[in-house]
Backbone as JSON Lines, residues from 0, in Angstrom:
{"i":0,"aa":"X","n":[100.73,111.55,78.29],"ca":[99.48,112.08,78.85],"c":[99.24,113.51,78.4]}
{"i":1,"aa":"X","n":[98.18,114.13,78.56],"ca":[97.91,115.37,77.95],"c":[97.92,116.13,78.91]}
{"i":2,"aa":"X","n":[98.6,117.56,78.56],"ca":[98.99,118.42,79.51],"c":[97.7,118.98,80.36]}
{"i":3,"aa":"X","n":[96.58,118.89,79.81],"ca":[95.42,119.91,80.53],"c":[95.32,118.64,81.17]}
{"i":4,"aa":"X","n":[94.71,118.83,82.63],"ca":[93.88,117.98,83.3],"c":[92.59,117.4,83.5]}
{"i":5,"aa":"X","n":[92.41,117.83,82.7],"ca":[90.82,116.68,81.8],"c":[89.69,116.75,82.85]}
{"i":6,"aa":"X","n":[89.48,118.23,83.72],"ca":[88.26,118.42,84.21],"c":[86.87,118.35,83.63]}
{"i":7,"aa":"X","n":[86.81,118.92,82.02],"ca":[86.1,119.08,81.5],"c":[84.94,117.76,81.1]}
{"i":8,"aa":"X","n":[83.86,117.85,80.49],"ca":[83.23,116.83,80.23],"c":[83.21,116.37,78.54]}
{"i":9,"aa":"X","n":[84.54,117.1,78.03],"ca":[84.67,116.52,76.77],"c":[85.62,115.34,76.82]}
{"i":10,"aa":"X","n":[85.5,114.43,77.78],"ca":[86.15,113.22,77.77],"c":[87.75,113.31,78.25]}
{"i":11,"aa":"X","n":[88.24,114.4,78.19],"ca":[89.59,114.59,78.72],"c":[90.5,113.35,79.92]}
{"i":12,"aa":"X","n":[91.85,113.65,79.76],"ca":[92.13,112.32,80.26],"c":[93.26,113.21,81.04]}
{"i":13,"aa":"X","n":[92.98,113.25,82.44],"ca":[94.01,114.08,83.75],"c":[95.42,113.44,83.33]}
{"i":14,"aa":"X","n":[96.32,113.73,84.4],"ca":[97.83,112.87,83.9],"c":[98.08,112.27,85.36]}
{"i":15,"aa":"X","n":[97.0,112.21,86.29],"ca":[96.85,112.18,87.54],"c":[98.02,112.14,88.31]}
{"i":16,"aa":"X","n":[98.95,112.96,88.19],"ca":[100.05,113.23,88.99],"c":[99.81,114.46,90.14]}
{"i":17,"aa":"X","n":[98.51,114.87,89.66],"ca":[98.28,116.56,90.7],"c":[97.24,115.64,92.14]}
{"i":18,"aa":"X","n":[96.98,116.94,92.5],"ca":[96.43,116.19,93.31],"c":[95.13,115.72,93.69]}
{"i":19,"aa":"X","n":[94.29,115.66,92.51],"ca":[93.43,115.13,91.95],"c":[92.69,115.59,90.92]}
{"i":20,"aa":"X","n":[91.92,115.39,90.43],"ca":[91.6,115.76,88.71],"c":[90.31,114.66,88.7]}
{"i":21,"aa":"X","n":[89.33,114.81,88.21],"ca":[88.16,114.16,87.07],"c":[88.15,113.86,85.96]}
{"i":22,"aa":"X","n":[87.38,112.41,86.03],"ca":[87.04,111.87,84.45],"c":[85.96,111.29,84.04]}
{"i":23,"aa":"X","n":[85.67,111.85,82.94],"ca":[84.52,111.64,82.78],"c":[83.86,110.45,81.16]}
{"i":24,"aa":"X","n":[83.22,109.3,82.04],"ca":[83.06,107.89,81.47],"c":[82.33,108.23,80.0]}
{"i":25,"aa":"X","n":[82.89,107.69,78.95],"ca":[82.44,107.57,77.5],"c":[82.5,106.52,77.42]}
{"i":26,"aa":"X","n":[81.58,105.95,76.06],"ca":[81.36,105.09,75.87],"c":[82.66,104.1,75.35]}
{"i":27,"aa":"X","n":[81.98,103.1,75.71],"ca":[83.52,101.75,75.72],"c":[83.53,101.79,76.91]}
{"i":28,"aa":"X","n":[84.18,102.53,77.82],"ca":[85.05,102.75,79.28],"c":[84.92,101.64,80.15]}
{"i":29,"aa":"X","n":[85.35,101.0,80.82],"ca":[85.59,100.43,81.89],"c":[86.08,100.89,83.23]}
{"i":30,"aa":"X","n":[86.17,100.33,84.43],"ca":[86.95,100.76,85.79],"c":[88.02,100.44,85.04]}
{"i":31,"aa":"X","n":[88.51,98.93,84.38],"ca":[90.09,98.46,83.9],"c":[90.23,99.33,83.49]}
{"i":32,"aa":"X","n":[90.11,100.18,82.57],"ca":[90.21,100.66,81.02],"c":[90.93,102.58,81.74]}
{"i":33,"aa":"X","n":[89.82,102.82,82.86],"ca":[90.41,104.26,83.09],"c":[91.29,104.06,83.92]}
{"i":34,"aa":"X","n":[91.26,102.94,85.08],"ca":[92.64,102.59,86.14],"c":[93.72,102.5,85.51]}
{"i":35,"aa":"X","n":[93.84,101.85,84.05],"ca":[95.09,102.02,83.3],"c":[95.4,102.74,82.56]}
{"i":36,"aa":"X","n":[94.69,103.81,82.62],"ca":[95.07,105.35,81.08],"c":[95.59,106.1,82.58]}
{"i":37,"aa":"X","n":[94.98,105.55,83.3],"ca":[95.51,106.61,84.64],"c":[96.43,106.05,85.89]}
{"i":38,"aa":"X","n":[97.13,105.06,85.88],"ca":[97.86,104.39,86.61],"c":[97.54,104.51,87.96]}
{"i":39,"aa":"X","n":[96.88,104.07,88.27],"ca":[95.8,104.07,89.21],"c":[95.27,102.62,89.26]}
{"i":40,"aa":"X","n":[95.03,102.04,90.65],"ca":[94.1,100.89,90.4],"c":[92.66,100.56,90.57]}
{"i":41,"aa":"X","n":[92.26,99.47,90.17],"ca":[90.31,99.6,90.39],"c":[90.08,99.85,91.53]}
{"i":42,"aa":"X","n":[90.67,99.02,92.28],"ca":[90.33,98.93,93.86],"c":[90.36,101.09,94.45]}
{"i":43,"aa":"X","n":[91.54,101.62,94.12],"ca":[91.48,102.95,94.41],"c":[90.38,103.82,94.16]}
{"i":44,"aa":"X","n":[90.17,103.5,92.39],"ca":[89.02,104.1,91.6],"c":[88.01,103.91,92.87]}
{"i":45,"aa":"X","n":[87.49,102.88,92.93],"ca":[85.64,102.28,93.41],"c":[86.24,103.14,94.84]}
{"i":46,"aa":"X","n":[87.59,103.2,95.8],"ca":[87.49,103.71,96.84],"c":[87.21,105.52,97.03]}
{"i":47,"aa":"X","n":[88.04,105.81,96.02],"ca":[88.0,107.54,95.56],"c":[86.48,107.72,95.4]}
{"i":48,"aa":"X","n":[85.64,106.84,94.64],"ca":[84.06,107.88,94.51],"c":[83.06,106.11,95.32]}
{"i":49,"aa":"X","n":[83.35,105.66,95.86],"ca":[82.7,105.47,96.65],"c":[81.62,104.39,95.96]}
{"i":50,"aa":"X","n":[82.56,103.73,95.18],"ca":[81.67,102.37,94.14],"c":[81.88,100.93,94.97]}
{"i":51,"aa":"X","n":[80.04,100.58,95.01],"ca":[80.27,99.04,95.85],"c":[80.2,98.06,94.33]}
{"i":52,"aa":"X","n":[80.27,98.31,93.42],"ca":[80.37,97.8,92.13],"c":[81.47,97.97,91.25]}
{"i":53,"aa":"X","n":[81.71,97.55,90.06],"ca":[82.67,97.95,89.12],"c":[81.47,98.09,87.75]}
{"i":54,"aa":"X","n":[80.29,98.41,88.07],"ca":[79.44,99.64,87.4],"c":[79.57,100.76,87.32]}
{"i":55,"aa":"X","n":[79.96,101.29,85.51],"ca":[79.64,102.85,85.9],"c":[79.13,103.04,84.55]}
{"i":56,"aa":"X","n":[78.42,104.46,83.98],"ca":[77.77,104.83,83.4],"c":[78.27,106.03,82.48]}
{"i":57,"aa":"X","n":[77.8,105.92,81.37],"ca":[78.88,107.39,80.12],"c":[77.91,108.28,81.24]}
{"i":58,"aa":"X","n":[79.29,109.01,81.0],"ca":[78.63,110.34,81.45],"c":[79.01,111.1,82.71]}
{"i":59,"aa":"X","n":[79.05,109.58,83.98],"ca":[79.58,110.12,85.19],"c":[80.9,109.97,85.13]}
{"i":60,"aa":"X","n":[81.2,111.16,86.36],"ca":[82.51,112.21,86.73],"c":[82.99,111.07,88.12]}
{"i":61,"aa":"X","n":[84.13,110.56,87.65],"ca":[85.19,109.79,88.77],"c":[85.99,110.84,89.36]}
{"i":62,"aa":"X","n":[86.41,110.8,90.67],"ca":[87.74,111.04,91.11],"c":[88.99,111.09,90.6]}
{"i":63,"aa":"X","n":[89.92,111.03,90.46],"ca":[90.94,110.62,90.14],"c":[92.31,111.33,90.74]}
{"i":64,"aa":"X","n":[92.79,110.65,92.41],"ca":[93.55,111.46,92.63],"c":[95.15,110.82,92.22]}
{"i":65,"aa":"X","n":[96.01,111.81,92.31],"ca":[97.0,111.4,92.21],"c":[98.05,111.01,93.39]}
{"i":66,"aa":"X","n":[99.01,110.7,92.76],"ca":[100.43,110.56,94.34],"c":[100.08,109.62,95.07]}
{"i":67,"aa":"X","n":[98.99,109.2,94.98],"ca":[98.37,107.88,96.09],"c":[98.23,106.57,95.74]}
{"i":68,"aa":"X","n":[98.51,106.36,94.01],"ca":[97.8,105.04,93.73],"c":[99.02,104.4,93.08]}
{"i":69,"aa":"X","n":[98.73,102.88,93.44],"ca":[99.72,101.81,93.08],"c":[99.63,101.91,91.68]}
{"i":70,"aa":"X","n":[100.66,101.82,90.67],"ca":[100.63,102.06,89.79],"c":[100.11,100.72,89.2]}
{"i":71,"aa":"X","n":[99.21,101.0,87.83],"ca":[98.77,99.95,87.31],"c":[99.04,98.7,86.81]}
{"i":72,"aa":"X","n":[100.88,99.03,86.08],"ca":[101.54,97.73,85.23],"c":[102.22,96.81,86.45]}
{"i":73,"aa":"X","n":[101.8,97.01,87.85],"ca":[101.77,96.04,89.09],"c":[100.77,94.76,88.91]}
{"i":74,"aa":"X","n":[101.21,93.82,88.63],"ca":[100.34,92.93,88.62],"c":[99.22,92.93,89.7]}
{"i":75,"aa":"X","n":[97.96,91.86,89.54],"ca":[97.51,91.9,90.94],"c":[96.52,92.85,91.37]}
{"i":76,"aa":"X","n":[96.93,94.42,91.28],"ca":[96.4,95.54,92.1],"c":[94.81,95.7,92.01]}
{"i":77,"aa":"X","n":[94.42,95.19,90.57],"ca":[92.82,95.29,90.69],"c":[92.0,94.39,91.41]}
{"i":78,"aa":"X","n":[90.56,94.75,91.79],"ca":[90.51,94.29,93.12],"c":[89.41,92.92,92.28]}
{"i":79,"aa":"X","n":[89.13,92.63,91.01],"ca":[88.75,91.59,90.58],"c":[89.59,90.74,89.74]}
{"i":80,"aa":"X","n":[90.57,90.93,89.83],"ca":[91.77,90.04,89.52],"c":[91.45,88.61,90.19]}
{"i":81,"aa":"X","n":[92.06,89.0,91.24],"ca":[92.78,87.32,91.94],"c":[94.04,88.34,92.31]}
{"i":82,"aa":"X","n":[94.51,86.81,93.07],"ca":[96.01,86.76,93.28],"c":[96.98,86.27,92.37]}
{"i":83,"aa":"X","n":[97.18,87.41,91.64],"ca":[97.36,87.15,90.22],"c":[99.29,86.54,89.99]}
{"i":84,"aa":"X","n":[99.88,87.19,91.32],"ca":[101.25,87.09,91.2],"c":[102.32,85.83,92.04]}
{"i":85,"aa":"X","n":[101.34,84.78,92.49],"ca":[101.65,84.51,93.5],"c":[102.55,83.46,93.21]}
{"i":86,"aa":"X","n":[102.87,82.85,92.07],"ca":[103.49,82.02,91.81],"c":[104.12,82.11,90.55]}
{"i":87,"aa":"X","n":[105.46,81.02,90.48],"ca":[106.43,81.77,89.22],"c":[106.25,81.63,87.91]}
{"i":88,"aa":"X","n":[105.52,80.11,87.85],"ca":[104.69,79.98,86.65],"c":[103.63,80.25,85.97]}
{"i":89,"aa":"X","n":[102.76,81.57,87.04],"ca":[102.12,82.49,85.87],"c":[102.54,83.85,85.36]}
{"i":90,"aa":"X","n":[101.83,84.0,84.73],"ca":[102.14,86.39,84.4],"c":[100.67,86.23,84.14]}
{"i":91,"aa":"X","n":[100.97,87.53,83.52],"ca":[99.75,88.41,83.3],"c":[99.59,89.02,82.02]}
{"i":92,"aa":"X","n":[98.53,89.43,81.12],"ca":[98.36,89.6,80.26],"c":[97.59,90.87,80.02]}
{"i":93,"aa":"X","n":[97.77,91.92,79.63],"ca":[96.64,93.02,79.62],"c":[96.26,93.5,78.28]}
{"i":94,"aa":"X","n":[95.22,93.31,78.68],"ca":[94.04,93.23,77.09],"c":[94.29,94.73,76.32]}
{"i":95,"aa":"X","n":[94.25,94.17,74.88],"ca":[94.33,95.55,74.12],"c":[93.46,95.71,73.3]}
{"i":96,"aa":"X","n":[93.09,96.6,72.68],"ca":[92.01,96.79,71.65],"c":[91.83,95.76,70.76]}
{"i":97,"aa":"X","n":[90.22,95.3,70.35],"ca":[90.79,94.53,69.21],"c":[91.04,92.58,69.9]}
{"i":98,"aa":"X","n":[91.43,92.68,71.0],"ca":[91.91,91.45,71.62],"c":[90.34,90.81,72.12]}
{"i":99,"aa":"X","n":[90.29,89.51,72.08],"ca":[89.1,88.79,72.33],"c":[89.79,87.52,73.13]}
{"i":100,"aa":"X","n":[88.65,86.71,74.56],"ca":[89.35,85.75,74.71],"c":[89.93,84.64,74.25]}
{"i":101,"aa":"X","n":[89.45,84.28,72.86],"ca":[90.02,82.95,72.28],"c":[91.8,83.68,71.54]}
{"i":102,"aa":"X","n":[91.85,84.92,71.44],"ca":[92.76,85.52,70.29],"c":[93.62,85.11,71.87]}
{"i":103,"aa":"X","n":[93.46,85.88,73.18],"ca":[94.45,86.38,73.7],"c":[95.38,84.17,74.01]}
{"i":104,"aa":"X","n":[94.23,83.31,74.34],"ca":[93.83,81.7,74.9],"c":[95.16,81.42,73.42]}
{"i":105,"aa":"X","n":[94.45,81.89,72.33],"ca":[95.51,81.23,70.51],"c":[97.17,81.57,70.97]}
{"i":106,"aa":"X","n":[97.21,83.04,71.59],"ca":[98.58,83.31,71.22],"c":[99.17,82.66,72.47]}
{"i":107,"aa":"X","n":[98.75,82.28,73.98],"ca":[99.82,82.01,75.03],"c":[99.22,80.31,74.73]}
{"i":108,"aa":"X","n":[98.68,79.78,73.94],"ca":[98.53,78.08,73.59],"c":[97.57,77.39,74.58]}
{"i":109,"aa":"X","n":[96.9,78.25,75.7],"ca":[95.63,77.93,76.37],"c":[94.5,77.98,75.91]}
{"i":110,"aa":"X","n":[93.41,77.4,76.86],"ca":[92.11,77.47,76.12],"c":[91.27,78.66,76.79]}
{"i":111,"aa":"X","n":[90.38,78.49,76.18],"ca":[89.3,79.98,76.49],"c":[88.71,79.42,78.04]}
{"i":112,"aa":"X","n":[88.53,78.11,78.35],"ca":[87.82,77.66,79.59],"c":[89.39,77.97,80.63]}
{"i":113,"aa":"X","n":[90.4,77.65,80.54],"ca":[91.11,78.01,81.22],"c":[91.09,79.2,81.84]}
{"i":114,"aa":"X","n":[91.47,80.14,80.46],"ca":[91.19,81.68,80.93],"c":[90.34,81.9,81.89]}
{"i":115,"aa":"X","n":[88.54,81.74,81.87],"ca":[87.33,82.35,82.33],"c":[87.92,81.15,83.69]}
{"i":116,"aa":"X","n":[88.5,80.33,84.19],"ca":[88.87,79.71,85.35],"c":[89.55,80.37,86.11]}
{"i":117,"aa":"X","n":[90.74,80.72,85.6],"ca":[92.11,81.24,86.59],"c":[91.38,82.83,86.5]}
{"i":118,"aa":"X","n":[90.7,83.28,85.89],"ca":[90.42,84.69,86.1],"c":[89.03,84.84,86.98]}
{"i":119,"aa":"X","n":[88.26,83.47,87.2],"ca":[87.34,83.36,87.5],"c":[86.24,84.92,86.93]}
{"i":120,"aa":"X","n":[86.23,84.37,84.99],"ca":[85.28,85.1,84.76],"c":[83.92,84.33,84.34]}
{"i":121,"aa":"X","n":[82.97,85.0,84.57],"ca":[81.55,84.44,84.1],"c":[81.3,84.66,82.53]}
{"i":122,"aa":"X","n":[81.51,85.4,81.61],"ca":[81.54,85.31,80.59],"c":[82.62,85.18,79.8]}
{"i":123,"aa":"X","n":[82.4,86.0,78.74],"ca":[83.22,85.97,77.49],"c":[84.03,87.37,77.44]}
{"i":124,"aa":"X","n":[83.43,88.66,77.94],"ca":[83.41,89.71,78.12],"c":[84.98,90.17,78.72]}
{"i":125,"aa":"X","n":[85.57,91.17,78.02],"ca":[86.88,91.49,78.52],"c":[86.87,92.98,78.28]}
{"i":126,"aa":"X","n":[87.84,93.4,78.77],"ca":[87.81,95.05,78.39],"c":[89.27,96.04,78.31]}
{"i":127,"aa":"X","n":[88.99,96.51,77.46],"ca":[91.1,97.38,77.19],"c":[91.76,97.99,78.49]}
{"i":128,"aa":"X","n":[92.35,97.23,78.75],"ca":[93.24,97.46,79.75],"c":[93.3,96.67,81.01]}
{"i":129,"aa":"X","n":[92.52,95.6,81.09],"ca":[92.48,94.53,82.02],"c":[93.21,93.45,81.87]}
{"i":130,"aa":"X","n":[93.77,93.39,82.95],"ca":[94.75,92.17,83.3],"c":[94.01,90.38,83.71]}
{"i":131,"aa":"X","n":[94.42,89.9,82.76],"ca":[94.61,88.37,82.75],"c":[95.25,87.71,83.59]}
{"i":132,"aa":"X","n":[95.28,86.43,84.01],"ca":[95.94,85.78,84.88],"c":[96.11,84.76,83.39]}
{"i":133,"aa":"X","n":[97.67,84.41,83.13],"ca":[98.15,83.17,82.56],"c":[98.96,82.56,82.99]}
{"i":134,"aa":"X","n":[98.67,81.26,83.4],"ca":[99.12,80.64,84.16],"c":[100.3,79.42,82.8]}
{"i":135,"aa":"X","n":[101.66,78.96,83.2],"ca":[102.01,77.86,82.59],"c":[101.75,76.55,82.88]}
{"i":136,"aa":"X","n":[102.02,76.02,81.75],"ca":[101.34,74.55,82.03],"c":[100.68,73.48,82.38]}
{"i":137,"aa":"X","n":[99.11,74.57,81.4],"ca":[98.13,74.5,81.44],"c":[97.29,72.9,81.1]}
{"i":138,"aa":"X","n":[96.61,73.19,81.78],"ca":[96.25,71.62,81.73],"c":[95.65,71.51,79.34]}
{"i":139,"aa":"X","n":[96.17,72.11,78.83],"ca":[95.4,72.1,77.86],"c":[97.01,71.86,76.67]}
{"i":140,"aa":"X","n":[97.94,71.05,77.18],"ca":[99.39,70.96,76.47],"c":[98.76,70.26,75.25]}
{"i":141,"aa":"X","n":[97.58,68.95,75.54],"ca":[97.67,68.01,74.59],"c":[97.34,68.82,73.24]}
{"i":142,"aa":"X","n":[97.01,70.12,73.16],"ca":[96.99,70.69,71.9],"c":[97.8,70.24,70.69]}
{"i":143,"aa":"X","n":[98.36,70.22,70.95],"ca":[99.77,70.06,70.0],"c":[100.19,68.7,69.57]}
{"i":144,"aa":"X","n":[99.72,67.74,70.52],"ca":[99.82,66.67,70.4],"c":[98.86,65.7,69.83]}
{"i":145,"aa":"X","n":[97.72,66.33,69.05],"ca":[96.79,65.47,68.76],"c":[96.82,64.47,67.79]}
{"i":146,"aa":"X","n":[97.52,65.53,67.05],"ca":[98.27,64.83,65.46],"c":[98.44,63.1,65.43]}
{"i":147,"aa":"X","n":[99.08,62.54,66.44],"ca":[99.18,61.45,66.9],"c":[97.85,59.97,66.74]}
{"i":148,"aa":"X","n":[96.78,61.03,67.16],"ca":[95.5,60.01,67.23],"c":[95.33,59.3,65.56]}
{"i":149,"aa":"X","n":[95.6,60.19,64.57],"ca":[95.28,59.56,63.24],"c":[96.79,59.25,62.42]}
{"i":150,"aa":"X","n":[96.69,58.2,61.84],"ca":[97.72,57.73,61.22],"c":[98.15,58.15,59.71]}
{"i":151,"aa":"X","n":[97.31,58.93,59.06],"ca":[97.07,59.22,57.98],"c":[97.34,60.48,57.49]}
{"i":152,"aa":"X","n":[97.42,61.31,56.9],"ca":[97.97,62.41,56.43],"c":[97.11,63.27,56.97]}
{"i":153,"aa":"X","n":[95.52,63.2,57.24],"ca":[94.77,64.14,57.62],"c":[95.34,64.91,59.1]}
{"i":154,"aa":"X","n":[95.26,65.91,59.56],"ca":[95.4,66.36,61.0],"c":[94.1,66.44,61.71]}
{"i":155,"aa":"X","n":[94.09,66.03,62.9],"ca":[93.06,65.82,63.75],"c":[93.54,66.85,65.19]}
{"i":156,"aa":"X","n":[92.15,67.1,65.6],"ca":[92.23,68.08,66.73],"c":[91.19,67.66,67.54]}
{"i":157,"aa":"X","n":[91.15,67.56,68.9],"ca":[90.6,66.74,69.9],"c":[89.92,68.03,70.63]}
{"i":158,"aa":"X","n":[88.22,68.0,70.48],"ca":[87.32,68.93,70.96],"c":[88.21,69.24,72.55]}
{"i":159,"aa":"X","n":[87.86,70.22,72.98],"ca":[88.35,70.47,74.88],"c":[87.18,71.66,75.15]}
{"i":160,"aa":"X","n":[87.25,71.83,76.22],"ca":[86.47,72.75,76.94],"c":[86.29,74.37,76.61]}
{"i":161,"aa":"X","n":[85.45,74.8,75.83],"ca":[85.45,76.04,75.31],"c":[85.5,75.99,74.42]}
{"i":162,"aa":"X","n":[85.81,75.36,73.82],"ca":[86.03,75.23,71.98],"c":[85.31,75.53,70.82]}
{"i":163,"aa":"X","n":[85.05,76.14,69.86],"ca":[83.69,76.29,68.86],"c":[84.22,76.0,67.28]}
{"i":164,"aa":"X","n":[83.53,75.93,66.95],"ca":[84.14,75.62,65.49],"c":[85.25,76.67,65.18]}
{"i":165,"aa":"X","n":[84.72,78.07,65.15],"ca":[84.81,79.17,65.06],"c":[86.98,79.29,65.63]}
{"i":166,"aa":"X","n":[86.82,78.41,66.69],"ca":[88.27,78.72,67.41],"c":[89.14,78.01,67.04]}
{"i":167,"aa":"X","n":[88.18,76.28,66.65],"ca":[89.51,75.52,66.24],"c":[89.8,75.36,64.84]}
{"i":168,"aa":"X","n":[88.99,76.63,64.18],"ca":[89.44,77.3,62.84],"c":[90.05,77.99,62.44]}
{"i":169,"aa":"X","n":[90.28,79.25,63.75],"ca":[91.61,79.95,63.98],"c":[92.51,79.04,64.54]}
{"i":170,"aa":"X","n":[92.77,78.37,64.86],"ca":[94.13,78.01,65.42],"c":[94.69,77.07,64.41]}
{"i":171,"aa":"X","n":[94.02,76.66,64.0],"ca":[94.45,75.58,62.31],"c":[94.4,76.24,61.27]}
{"i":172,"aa":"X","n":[93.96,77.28,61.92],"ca":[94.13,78.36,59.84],"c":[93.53,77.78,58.5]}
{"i":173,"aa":"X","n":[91.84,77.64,59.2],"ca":[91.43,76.74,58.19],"c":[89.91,77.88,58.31]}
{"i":174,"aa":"X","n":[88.45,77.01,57.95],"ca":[87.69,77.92,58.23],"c":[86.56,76.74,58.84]}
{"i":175,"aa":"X","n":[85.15,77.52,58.97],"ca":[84.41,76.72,59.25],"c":[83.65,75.74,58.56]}
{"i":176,"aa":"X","n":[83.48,76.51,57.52],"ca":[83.1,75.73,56.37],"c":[83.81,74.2,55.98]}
{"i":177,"aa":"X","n":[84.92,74.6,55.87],"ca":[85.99,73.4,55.86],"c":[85.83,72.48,56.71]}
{"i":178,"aa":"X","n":[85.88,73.0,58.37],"ca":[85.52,71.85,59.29],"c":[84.45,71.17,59.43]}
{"i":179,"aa":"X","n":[83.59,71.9,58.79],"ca":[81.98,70.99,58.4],"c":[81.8,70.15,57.5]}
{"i":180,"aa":"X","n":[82.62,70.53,56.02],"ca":[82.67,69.75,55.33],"c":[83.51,68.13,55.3]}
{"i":181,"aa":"X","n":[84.57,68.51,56.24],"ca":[85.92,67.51,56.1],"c":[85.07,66.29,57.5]}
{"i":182,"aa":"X","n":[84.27,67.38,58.55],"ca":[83.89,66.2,59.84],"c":[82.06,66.0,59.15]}
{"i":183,"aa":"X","n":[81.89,65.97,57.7],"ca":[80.33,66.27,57.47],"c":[79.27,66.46,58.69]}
{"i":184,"aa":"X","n":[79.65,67.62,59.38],"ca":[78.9,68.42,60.74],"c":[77.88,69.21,59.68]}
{"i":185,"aa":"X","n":[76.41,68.64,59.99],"ca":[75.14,69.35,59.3],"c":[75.39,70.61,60.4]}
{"i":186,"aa":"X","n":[75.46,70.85,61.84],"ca":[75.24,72.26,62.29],"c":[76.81,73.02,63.12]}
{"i":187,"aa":"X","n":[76.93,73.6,63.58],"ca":[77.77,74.32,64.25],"c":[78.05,73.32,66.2]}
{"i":188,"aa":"X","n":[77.32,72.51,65.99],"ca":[77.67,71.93,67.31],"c":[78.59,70.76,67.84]}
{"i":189,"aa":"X","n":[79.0,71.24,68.51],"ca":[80.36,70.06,68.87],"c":[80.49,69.74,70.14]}
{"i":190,"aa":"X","n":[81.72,68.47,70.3],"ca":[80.84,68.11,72.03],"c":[82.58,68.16,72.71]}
{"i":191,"aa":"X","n":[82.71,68.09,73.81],"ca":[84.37,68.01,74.22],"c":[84.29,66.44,74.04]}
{"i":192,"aa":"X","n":[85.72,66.68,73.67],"ca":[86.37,65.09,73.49],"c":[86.22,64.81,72.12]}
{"i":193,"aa":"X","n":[85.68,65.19,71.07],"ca":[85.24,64.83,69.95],"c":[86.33,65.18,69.15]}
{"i":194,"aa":"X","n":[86.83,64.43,68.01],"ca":[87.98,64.19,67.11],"c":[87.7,65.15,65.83]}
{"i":195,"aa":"X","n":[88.23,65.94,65.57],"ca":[87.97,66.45,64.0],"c":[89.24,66.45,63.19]}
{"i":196,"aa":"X","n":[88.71,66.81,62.11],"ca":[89.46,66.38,61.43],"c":[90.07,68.03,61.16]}
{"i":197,"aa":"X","n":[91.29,68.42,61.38],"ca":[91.32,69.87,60.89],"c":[92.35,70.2,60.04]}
{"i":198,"aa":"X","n":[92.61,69.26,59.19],"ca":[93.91,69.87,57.68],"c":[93.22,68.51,57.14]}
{"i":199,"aa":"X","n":[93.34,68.19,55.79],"ca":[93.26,67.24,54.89],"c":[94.58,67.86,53.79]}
């Protein structure tokens, strides 16, 4: 953390250990995003300045006290989470730069509809430093197992919930083009349940 305490409005970042300090929202920013540069949680943030939202705006000056707040790498603590810890077969995942939901869905072998479920999010939308709910053994195992449906050298991948060309092109390391050409798909649309073909 940086030694000055980041009163100023050149974006400065407190070390919120004093006993309180300001920060002030630039662009990108999130509630996630400053609750975790500042170990601090959302729920504290929105209570310190008095937010009935997890809206805020470049420019405005947060609270930020210290000595008082649950520290962030606590699962759980944000107040749009969920009950993120409650059982042994999930964790948690906290978003990093750069990270999107199908990238974070590719690397733990879930799908993107899973994710926006157990996190109960409405979009697509994520932000640096927000915690995920990943749950194991996800209803989405048959991934791996699709191979099975065709007898033939080609590999096949079985549409599921969330899916776009776009995803089950990253996860086969193929492209889109390819999957259009190999399932002759004239547009980008696909339906769940639907068979493609994704290696030849």
């Amino acid at each position: 953390p940086a030694p000055n305490p980041g009163t100023g409005s050149n974006n400065g970042n407190g070390g919120g250990t004093t006993t309180g300090s300001t920060y002030t929202v630039k662009s990108g920013d999130s509630l996630w995003a400053i609750a975790n540069k500042n170990n601090v949680s959302v729920a504290n943030l929105k209570a310190w300045n008095n937010l009935s939202s997890d809206t805020i705006h470049i420019g405005q000056k947060l609270t930020i006290k210290g000595g008082t707040a649950t520290p962030a790498p606590n699962p759980g603590t944000g107040s749009t989470t969920g009950n993120t810890g409650g059982t042994t077969a999930g964790s948690t995942y906290t978003v990093k730069s750069g990270d999107s939901l199908w990238m974070i869905a590719n690397k733990n072998n879930v799908s993107v509809a899973n994710l926006k479920s157990w996190n109960k999010l409405s979009s697509d939308v994520i932000f640096v430093g927000q915690k995920l709910v990943l749950k194991a053994g996800g209803s989405t195992t048959n991934t791996n197992t699709n191979t099975n449906t065709n007898p033939t050298s080609n590999k096949t991948y079985k549409v599921i919930s969330g899916d776009s060309l776009w995803v089950i092109a990253n996860k086969n390391g193929t492209t889109v083009a390819n999957l259009k050409a190999w399932n002759n798909l004239k547009s980008d649309v696909i339906l769940v349940g639907q068979t493609l073909i994704v290696n030849k």
